[in-house]
C-alpha positions as CSV (number, residue, x, y, z in Angstrom):
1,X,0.0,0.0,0.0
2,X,2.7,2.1,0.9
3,X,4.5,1.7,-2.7
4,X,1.0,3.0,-4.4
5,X,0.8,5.9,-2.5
6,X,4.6,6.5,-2.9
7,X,4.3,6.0,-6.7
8,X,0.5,7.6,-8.0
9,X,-0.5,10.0,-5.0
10,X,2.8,12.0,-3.8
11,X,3.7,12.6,-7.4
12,X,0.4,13.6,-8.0
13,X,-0.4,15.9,-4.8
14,X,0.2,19.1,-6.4
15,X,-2.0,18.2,-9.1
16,X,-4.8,17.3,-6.9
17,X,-4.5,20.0,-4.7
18,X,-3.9,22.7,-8.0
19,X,-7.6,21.4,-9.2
20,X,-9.5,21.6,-5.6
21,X,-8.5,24.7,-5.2
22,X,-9.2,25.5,-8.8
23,X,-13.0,23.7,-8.9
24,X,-13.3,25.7,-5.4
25,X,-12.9,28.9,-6.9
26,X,-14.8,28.8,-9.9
27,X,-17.5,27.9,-7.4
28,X,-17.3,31.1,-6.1
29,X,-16.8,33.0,-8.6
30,X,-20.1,31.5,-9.8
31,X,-21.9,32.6,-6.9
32,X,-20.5,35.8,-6.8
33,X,-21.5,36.3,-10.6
34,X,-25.2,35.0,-10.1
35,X,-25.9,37.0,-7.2
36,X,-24.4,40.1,-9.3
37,X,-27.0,38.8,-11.8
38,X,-29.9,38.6,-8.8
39,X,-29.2,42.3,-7.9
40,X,-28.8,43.9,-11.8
41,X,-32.3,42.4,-12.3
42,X,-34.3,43.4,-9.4
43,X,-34.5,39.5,-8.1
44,X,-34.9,39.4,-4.3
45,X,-31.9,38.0,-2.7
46,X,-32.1,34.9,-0.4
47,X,-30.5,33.3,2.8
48,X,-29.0,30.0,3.0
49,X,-32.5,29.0,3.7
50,X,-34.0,30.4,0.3
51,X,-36.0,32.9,2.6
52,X,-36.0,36.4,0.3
53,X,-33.4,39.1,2.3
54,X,-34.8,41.8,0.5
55,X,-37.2,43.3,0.2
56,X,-37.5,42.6,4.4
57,X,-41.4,43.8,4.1
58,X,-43.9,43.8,2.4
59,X,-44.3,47.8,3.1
60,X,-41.0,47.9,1.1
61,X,-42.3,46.3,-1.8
62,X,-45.7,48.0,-1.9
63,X,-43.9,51.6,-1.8
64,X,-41.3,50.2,-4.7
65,X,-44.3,49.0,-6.7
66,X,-46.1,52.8,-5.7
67,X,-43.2,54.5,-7.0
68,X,-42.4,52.5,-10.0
69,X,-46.5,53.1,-11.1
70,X,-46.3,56.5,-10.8
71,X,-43.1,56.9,-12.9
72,X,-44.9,54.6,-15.3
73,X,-47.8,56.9,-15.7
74,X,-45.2,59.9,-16.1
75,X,-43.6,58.3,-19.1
76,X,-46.9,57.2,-20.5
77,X,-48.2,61.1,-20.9
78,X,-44.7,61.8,-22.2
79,X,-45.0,59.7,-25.1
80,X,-48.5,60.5,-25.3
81,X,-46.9,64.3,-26.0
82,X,-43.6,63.0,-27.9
83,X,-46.6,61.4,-30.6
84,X,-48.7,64.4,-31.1
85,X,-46.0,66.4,-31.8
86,X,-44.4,63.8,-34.4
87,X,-47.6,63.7,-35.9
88,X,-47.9,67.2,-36.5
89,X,-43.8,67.0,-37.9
90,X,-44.8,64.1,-40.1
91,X,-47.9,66.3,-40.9
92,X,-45.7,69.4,-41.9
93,X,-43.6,67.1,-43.8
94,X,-46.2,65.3,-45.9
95,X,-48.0,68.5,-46.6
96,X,-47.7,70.5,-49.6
97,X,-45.2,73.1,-49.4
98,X,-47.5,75.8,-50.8
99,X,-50.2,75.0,-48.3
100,X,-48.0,75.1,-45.5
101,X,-47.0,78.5,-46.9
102,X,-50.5,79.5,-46.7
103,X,-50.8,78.3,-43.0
104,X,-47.9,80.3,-41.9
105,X,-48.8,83.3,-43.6
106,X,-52.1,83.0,-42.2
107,X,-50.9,82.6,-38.6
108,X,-48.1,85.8,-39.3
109,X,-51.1,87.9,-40.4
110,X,-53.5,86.8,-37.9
111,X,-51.1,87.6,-35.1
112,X,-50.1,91.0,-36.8
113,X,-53.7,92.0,-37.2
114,X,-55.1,91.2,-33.5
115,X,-51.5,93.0,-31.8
């Protein structure tokens, strides 16, 4: 017994120990990259236990979803107002050049005549 371990495992020890230590650290890094991942996206972190670490309440979570609603409402009107306006570019645009000529002399004269 002695002679196998003499010949295959001392020769061998750095070896071994070079790829524990290697499979041990790309096991970490792993974790450390998924739970980079879990925070990026917005997933809730968990314990050892797979309890959720965060949000801690439910209070949390409503006031995230309260805040994230309202912002969502904001940039709903502000497309709303980014369309109308391209419409009325694409309208300008698509119209004939004389006509729009028209318009704008209309609108020059009308304000000229009420000042």
């Amino acid at each position: 017994m002695d002679d196998i371990a003499a010949q295959t495992i001392i020769p061998n020890l750095p070896w071994m120990l070079g790829l524990g230590l290697a499979i041990g650290l790309v096991a970490v890094v792993g974790w450390v990259f998924t739970t980079w991942l879990r925070i990026k996206h917005g997933y809730p972190l968990e314990n050892s236990w797979g309890m959720a670490i965060h949000p801690r309440t439910d209070r949390e979570a409503a006031e995230r979803i309260k805040l994230l609603t309202s912002e969502n409402a904001q940039l709903r009107a502000e497309i709303g107002s980014i369309k109308d306006r391209l419409e009325n570019v694409e309208r300008i645009v698509t119209d004939q050049p004389s006509k729009l000529a028209r318009e704008i002399d209309a609108l020059t004269l009308d304000k000229g005549g009420n000042a």
